[in-house]
Residue frames relative to the residue before (quaternion, step in Angstrom):
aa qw qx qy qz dx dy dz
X 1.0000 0.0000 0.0000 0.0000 0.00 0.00 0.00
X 0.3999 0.7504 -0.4721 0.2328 3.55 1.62 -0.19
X 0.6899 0.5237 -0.2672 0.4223 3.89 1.08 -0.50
X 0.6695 0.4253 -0.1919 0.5780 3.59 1.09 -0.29
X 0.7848 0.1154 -0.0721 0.6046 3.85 1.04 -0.49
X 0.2853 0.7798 -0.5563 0.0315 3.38 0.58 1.12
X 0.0583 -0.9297 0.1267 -0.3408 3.09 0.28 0.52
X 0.7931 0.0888 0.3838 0.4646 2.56 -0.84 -2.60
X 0.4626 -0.6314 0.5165 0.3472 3.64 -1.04 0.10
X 0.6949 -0.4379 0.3550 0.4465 3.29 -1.38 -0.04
X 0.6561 0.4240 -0.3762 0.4983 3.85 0.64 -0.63
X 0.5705 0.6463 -0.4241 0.2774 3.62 0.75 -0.71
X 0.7140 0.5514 -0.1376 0.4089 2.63 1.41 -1.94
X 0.5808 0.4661 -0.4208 0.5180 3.92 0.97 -0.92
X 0.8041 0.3314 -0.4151 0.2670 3.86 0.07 -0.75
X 0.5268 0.6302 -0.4330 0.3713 3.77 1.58 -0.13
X 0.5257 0.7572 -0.1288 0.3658 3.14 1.75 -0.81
X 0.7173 0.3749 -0.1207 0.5748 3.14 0.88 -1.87
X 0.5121 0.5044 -0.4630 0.5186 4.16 1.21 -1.20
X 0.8016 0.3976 -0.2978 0.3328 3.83 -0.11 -0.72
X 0.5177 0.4721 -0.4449 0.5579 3.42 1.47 -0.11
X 0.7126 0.4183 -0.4175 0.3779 3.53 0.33 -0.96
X 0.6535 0.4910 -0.4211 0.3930 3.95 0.25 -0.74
X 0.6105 0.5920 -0.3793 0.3647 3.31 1.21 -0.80
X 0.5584 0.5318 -0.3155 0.5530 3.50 1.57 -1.77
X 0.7154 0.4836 -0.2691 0.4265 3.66 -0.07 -1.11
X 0.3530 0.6549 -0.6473 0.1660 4.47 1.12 0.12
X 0.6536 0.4934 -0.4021 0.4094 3.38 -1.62 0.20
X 0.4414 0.6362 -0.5826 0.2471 3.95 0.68 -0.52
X 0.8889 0.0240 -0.3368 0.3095 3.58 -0.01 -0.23
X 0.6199 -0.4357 0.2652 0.5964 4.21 -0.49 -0.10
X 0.4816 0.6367 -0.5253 0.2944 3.84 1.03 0.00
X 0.7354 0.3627 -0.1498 0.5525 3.63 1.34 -1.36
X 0.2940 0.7655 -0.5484 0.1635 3.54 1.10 0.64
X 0.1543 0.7846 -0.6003 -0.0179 3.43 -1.13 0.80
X 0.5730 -0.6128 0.3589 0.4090 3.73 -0.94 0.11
X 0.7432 -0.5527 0.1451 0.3481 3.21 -1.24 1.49
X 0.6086 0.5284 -0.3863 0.4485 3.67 0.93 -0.77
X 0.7443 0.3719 -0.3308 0.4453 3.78 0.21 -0.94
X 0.6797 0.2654 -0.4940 0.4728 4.15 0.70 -0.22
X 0.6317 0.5094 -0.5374 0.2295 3.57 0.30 0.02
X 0.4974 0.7240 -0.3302 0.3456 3.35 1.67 -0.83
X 0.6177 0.6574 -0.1875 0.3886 3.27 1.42 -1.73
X 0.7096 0.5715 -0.2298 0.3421 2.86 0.86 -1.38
X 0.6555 0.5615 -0.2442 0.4421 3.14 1.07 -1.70
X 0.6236 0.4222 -0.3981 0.5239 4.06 0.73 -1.28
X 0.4186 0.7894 -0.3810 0.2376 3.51 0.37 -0.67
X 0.7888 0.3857 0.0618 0.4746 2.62 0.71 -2.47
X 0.6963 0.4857 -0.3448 0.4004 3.21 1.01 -0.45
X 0.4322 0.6479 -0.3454 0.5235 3.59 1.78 -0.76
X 0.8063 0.2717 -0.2817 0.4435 3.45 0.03 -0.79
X 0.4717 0.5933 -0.5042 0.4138 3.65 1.13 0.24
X 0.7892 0.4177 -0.1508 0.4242 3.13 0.63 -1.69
X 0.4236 0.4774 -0.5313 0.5572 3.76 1.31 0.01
X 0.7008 0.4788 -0.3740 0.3739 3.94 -0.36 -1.54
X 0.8299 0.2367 -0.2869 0.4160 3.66 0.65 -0.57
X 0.6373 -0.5872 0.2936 0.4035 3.91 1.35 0.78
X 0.4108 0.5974 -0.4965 0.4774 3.88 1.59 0.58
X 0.1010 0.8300 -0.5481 0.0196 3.65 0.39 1.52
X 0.6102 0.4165 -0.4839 0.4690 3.54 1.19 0.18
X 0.6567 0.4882 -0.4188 0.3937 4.04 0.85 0.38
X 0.3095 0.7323 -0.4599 0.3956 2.98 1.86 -0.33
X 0.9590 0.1966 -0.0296 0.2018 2.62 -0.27 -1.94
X 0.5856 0.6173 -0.3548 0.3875 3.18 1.33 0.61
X 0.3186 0.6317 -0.2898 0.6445 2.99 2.37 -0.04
X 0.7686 0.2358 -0.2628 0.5335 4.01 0.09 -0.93
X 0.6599 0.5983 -0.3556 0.2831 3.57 0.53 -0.18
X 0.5076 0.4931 -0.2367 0.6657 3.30 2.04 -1.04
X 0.7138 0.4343 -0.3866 0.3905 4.09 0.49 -0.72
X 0.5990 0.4873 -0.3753 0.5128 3.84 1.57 -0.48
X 0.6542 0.5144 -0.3793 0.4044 3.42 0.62 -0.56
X 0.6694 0.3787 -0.3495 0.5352 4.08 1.46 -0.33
X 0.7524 0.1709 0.0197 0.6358 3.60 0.87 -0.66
X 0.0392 -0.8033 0.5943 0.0078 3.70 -0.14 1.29
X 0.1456 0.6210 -0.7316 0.2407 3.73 -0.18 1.79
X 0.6426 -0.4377 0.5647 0.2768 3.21 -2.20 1.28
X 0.5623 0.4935 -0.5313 0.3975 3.85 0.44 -0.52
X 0.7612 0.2607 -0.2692 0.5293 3.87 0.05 -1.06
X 0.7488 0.4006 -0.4267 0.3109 3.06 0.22 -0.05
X 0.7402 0.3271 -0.3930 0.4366 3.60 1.10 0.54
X 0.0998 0.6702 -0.4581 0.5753 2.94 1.62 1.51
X 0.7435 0.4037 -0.1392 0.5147 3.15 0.01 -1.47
X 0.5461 0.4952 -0.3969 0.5468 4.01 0.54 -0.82
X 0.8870 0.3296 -0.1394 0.2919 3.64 0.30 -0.91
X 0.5848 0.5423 -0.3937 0.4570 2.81 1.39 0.21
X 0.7058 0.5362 -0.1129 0.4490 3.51 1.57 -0.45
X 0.3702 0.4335 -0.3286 0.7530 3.14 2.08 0.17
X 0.6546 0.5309 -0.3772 0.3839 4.01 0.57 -0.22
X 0.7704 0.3473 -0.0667 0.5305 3.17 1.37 -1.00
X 0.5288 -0.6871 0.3100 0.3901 3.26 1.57 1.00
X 0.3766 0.5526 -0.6223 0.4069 4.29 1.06 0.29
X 0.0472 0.7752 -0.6274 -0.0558 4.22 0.07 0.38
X 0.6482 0.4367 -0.4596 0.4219 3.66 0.91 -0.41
X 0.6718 0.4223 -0.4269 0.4337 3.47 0.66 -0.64
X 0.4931 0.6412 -0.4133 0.4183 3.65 0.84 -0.91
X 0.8275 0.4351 -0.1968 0.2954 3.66 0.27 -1.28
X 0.3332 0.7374 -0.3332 0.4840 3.32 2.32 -1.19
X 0.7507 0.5259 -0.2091 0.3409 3.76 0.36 -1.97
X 0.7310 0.4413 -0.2396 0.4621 3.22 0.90 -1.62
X 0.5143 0.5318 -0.4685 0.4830 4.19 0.96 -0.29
X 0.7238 0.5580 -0.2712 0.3021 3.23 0.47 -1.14
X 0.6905 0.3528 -0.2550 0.5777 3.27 1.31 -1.11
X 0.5797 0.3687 -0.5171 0.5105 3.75 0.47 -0.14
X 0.7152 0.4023 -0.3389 0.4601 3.82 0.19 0.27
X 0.5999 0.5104 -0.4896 0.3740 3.54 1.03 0.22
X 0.5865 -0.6535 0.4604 0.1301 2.90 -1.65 1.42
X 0.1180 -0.8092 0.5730 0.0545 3.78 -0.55 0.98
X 0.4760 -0.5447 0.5862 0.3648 3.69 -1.19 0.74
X 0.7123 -0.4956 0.3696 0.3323 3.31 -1.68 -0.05
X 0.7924 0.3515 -0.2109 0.4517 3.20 1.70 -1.06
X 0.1403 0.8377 -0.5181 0.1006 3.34 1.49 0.96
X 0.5587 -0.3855 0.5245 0.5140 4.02 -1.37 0.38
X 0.6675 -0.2862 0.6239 0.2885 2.98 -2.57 0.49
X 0.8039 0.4123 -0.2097 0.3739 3.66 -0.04 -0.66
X 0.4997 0.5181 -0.4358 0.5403 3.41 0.83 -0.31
X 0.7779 0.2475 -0.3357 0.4700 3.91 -0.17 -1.47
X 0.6078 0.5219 -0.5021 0.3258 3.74 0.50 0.46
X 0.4451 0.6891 -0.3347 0.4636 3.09 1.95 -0.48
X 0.7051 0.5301 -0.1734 0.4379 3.34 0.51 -1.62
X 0.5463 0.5123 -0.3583 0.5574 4.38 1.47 -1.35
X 0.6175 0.6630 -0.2983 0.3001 3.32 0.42 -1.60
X 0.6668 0.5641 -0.2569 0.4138 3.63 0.45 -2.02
X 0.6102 0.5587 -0.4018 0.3926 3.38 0.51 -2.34
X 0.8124 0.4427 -0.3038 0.2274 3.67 -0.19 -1.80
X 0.5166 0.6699 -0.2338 0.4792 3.18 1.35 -1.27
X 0.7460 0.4063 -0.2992 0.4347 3.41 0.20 -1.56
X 0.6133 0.5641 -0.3915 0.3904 3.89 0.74 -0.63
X 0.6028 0.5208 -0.2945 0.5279 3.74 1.34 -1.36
X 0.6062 0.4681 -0.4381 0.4706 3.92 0.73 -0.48
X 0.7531 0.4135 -0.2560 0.4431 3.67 0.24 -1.23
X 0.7440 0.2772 -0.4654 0.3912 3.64 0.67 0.73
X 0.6269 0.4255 -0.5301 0.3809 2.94 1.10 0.32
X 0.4058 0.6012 -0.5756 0.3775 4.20 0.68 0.15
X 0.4395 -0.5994 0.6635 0.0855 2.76 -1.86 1.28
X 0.2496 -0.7231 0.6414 0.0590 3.22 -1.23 1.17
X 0.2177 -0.6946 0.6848 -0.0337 3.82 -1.18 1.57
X 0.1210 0.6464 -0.7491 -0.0794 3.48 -1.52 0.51
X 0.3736 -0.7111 0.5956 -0.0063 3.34 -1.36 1.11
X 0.2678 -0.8668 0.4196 0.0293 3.39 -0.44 1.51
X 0.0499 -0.8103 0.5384 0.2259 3.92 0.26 -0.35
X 0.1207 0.7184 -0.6772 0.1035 4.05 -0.29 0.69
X 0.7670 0.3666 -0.3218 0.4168 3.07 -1.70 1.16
X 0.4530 0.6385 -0.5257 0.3327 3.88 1.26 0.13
X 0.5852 -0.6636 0.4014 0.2368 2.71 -1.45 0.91
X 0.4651 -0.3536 0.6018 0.5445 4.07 -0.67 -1.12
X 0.8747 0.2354 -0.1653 0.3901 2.99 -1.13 0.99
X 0.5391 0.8085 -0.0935 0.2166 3.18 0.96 -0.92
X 0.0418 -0.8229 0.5665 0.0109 3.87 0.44 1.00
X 0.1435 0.7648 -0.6276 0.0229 3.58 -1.32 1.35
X 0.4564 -0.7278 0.5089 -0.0547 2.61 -1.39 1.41
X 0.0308 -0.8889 0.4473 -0.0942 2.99 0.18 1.72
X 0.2012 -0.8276 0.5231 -0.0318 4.10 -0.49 1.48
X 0.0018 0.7305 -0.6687 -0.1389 3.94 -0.32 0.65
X 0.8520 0.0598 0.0181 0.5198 3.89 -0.78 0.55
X 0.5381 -0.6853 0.3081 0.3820 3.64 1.19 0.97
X 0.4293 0.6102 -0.4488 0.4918 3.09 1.22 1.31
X 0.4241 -0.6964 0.4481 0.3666 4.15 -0.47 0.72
X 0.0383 0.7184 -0.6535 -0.2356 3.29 -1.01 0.76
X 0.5892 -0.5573 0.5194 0.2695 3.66 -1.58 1.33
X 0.6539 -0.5727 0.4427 0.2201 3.15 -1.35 1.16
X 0.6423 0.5032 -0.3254 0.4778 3.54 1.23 -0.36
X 0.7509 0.3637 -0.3434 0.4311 3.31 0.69 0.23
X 0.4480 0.6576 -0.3485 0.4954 3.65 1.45 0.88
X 0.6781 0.3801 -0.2421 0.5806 3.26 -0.31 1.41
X 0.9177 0.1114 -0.0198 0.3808 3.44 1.11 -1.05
X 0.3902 -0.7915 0.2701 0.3851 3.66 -0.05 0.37
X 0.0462 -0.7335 0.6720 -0.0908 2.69 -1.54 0.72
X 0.7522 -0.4965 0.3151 0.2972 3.60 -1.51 1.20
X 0.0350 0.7278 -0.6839 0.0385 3.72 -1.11 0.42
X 0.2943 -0.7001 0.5473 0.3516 3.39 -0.92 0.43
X 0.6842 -0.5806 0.2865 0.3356 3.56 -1.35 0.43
X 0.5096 0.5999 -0.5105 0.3462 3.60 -1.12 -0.37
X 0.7272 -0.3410 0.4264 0.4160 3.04 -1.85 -0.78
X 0.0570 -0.7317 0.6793 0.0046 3.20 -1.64 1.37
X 0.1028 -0.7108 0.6794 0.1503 4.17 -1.49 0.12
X 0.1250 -0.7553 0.6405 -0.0597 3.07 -0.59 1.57
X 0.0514 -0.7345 0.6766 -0.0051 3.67 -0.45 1.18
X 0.1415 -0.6770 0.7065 0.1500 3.58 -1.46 0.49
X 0.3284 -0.7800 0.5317 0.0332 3.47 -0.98 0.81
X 0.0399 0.6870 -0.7205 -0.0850 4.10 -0.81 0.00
X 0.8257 -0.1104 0.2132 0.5105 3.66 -1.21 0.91
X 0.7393 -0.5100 0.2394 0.3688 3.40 0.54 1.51
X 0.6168 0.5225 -0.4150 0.4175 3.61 0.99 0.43
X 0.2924 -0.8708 0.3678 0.1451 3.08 -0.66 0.71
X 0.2950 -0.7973 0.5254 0.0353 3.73 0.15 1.95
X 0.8845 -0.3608 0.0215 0.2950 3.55 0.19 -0.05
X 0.3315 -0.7799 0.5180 0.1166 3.84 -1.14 0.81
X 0.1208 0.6956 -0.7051 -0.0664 3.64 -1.45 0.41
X 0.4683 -0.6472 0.5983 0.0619 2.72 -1.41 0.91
X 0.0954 -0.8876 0.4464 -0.0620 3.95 0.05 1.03
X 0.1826 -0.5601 0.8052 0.0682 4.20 -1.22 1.08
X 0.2615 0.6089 -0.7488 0.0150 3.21 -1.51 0.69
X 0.4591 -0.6157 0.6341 0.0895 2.58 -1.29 1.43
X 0.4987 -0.4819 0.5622 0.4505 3.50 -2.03 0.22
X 0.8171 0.2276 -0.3502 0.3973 2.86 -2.53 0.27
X 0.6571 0.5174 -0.3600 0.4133 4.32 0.25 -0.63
X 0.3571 -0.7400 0.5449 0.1669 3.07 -1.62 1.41
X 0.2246 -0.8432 0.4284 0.2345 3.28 -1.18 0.25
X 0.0259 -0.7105 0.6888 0.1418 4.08 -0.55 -0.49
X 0.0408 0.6712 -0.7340 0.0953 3.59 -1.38 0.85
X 0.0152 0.6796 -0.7066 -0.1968 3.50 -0.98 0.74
X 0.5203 -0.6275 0.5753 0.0672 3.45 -2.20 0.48
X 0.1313 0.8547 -0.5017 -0.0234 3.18 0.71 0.69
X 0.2417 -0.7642 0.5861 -0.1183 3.70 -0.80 2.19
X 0.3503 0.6169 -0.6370 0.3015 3.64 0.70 0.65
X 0.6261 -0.4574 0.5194 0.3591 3.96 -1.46 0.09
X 0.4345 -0.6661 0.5168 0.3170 3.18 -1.02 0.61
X 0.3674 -0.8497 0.3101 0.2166 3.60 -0.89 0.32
X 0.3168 -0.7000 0.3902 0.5074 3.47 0.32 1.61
X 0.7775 -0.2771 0.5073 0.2478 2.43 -2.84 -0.25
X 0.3891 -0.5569 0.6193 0.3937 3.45 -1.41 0.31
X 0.5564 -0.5453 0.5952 0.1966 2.85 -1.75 0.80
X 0.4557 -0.7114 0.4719 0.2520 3.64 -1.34 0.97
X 0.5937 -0.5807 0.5089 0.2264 3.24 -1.29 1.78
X 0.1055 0.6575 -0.7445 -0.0478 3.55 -1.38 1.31
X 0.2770 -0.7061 0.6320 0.1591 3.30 -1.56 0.64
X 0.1663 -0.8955 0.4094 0.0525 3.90 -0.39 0.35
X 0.0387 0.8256 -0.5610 0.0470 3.35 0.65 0.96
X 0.4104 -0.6407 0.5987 0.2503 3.44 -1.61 1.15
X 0.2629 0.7858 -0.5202 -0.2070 3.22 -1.76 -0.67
X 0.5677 -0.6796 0.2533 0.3895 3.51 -0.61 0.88
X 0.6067 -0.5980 0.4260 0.3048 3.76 -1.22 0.21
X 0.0830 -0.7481 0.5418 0.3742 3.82 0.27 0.27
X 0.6170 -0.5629 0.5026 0.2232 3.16 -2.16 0.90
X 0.7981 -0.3480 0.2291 0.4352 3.64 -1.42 -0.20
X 0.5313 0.6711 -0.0567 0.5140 2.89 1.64 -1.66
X 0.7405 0.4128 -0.3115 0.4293 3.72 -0.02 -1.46
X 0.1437 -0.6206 0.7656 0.0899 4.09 -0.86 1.06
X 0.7639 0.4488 -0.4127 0.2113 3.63 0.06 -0.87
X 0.6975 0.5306 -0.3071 0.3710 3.48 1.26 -0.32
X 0.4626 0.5270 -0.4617 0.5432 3.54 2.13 -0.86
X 0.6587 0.5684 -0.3601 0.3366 4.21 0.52 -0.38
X 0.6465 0.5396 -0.2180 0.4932 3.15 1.40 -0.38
X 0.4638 0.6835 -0.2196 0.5191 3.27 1.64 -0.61
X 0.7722 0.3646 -0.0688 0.5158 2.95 0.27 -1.72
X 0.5909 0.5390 -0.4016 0.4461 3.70 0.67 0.01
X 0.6665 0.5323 -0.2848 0.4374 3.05 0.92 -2.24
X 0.4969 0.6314 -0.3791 0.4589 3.76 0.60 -1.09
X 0.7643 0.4488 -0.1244 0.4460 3.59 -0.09 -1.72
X 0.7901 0.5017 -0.1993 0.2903 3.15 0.68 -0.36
X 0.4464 0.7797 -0.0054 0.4391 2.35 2.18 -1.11
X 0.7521 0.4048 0.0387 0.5186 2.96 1.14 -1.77
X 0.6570 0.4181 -0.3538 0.5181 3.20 1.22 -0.56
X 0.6729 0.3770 -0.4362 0.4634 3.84 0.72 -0.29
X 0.5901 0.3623 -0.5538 0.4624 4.03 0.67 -0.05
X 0.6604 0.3725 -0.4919 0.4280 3.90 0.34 -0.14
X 0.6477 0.4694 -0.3570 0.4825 3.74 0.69 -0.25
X 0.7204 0.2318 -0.3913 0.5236 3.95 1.04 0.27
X 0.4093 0.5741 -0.5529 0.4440 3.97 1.15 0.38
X 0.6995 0.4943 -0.2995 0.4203 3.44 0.56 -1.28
X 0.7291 0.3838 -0.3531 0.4431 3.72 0.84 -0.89
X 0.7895 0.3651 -0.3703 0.3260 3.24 1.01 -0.24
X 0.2862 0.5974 -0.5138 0.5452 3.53 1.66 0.56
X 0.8564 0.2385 -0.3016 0.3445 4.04 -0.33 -0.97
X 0.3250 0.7416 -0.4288 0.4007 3.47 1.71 -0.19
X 0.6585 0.5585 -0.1930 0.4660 3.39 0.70 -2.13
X 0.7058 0.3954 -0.2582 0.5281 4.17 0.43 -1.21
X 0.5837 0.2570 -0.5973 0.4863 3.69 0.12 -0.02
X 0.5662 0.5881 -0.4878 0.3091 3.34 -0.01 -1.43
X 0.8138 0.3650 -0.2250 0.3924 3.58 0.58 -0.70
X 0.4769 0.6846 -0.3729 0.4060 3.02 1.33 -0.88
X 0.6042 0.7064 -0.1022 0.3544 2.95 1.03 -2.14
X 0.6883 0.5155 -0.0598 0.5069 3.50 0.68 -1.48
X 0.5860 0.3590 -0.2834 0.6690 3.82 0.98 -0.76
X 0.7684 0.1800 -0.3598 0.4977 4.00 -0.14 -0.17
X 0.5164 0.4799 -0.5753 0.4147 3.60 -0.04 0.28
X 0.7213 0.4272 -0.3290 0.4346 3.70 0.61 -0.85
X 0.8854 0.1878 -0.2216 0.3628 3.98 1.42 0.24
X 0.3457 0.6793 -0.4065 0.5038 2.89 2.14 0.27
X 0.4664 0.7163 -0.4168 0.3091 4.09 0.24 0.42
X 0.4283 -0.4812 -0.6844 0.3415 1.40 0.23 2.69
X 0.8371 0.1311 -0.2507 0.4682 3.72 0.62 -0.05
X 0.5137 -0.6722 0.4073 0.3440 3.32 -0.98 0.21
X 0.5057 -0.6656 0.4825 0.2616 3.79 -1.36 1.07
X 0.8269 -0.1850 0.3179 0.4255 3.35 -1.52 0.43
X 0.8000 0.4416 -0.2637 0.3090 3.11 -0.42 -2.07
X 0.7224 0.5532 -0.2586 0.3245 3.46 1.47 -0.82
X 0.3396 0.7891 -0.4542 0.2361 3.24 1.21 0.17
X 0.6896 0.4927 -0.3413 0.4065 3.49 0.62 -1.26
X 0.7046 0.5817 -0.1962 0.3561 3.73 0.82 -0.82
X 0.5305 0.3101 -0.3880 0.6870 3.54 2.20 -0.70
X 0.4574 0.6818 -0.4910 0.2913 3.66 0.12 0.31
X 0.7765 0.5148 -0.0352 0.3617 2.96 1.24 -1.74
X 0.6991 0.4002 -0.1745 0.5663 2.77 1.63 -1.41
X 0.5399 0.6125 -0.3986 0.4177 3.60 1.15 0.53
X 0.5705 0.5740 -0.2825 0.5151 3.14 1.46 -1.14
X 0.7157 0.5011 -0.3310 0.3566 3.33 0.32 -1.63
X 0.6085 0.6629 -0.2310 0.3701 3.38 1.07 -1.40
X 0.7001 0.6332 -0.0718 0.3221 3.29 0.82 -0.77
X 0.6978 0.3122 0.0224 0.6443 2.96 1.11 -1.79
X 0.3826 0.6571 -0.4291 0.4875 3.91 1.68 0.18
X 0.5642 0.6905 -0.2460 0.3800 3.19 1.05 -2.05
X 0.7040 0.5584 -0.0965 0.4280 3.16 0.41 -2.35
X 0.9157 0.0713 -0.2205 0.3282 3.38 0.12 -1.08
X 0.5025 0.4554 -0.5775 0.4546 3.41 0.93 0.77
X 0.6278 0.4563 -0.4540 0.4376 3.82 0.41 0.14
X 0.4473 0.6625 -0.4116 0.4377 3.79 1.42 -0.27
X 0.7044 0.5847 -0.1249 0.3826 2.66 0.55 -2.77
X 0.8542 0.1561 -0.2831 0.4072 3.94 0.29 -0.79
X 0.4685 0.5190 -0.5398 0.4687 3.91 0.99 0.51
X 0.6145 0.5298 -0.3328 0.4805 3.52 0.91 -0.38
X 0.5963 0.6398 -0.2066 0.4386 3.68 1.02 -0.66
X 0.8213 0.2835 0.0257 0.4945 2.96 0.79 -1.75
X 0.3055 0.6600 -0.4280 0.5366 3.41 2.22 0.56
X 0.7766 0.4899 -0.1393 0.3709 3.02 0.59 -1.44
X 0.4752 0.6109 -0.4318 0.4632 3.35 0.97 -0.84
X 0.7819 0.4580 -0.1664 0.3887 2.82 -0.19 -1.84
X 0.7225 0.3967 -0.3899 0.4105 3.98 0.43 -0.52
X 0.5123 0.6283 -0.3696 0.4542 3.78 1.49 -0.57
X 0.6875 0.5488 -0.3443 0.3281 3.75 1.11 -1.26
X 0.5319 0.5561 -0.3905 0.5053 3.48 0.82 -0.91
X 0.6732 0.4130 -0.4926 0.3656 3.34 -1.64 1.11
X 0.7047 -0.4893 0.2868 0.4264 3.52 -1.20 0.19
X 0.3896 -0.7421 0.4478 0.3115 3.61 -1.24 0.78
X 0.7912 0.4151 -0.3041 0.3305 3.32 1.08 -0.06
X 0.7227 0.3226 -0.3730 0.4842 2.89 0.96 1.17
X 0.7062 0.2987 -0.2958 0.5697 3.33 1.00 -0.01
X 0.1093 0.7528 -0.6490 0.0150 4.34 -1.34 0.23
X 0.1209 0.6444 -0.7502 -0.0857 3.42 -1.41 0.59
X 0.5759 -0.6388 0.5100 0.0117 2.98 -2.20 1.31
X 0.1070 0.7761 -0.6194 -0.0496 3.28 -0.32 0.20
X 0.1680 -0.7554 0.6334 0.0043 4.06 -1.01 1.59
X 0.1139 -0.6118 0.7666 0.1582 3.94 -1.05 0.33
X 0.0288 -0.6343 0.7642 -0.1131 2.94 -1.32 1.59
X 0.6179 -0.6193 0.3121 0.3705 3.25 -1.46 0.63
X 0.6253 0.5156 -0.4221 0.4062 3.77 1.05 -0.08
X 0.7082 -0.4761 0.2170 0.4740 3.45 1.67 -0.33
X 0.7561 -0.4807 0.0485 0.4413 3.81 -0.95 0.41
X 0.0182 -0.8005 0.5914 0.0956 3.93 -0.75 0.38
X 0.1496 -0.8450 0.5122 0.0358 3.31 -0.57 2.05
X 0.0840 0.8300 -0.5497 0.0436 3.71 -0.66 0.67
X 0.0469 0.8078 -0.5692 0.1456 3.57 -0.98 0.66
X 0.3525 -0.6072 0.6839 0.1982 3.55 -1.82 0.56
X 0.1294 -0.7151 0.6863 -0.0307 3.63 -0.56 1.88
């Protein structure tokens, strides 16, 4: 009860406890709360069991016990039972909903002693809820013109009136999704703590596609029956071709071994490397090196070739060249 009666001591708290059980046991005291014998005995009984399952920390049986006894017999006693069991289980908005209600509940003249303590009681209570509730405000950046978002905290709608400004939430975990024409632009995932302010913005712009891959198209003519100098150009461009993809496999084979090499002395070179490590800065020098070499080979050889494939007629002969993100893809009509 240390969250609902801080306060008070521990005896304070059992006798505020047991007085509210008894006014609760005791409903009907004057002819205002008169009901027929089944419904106060019912009351009574959920009652009793509410204040079981509160005494033993079941605050979600609690309150479903005082909630079924307010619904047969609506006294401020069970109902600020019920307030407290839901400020127990961290629901503080519902918890606080209860405690307005019962500081606002009208009493006859010949109400029990215990009821209008019910009703004093709530007011104070209800003030200790409303400082602890966390306060959220929800930003929207990036709307379009025109644009209708649809904003959901726990797959519940939140109303456009409550964007922009704070406003109470109960703690724990929240998922705040923001929507455009049923797409969904963006999600957070939220801890709020008690008493702590938030701000979140939503940023609901469109994602922006990929770029499209970069083609270049070079023409070239077909060589004739007759033309040797262009079947030579062929037969180079080819050769050449091949010699710069074997001249970037090879850099990208010795690339891969330093990288490793590399990776094995970082994990013992701290701060310098031992003896034993010698053979390995060897390697990862070598490897390093002749990488260098053959990727500077591999793409003068490439771009030999290109160039010897371009020469020739454009209407009848073309080679492509595409940058994709895994790298170059050369294709053509020879």
């Amino acid at each position: 009860m240390t969250l609902a009666f801080r306060s008070r001591s521990n005896a304070a708290l059992r006798l505020s406890f047991l007085s509210l059980l008894s006014a609760t046991l005791l409903l009907c005291a004057s002819p205002s709360f008169a009901q027929d014998a089944e419904i106060r005995t019912a009351a009574r009984d959920l009652a009793t069991q509410g204040a079981q399952a509160f005494d033993a920390g079941e605050y979600a049986q609690a309150s479903d016990f005082f909630r079924r006894a307010h619904e047969l017999v609506p006294a401020p006693s069970i109902a600020l039972l019920q307030a407290r069991s839901l400020a127990k289980l961290g629901q503080l908005l519902e918890a606080l909903d209860i405690y307005e209600q019962t500081a606002r509940f009208k009493l006859p003249d010949d109400a029990p002693e215990a009821y209008l303590q019910a009703v004093e009681t709530a007011r104070s209570e209800m003030e200790e809820v409303r400082h602890r509730l966390p306060r959220l405000k929800l930003m929207l950046i990036g709307v379009g013109s025109g644009e209708s978002v649809q904003v959901s905290t726990d797959d519940k709608p939140t109303p456009d009136a409550l964007l922009g400004v704070e406003r109470p939430i109960n703690p724990g975990s929240h998922r705040i999704e923001a929507r455009v024409s049923g797409q969904l632009r963006a999600t957070r995932e939220l801890s709020i703590a008690e008493g702590q302010n938030y701000q979140v913005e939503l940023d609901v712009q469109p994602a922006q596609p990929a770029p499209k891959p970069v083609v270049i198209v070079a023409k070239a003519a077909s060589p004739t029956s007759t033309s040797t100098p262009n079947d030579w150009r062929k037969i180079g461009g080819y050769a050449a071709l091949g010699a710069g993809a074997l001249g970037l496999g090879i850099g990208s084979y010795t690339g891969i071994l330093a990288l490793h090499h590399k990776s094995e002395l970082d994990s013992v070179c701290t701060p310098t490397c031992p003896p034993s490590s010698a053979a390995d800065i060897d390697s990862f020098r070598s490897n390093r090196t002749i990488s260098y070499i053959s990727f500077g080979v591999g793409i003068a050889a490439a771009a030999t070739g290109v160039v010897l494939l371009t020469v020739g007629k454009p209407a009848q002969e073309h080679v492509a060249i595409r940058a994709l993100p895994t790298g170059l893809l050369i294709a053509g009509r020879l």
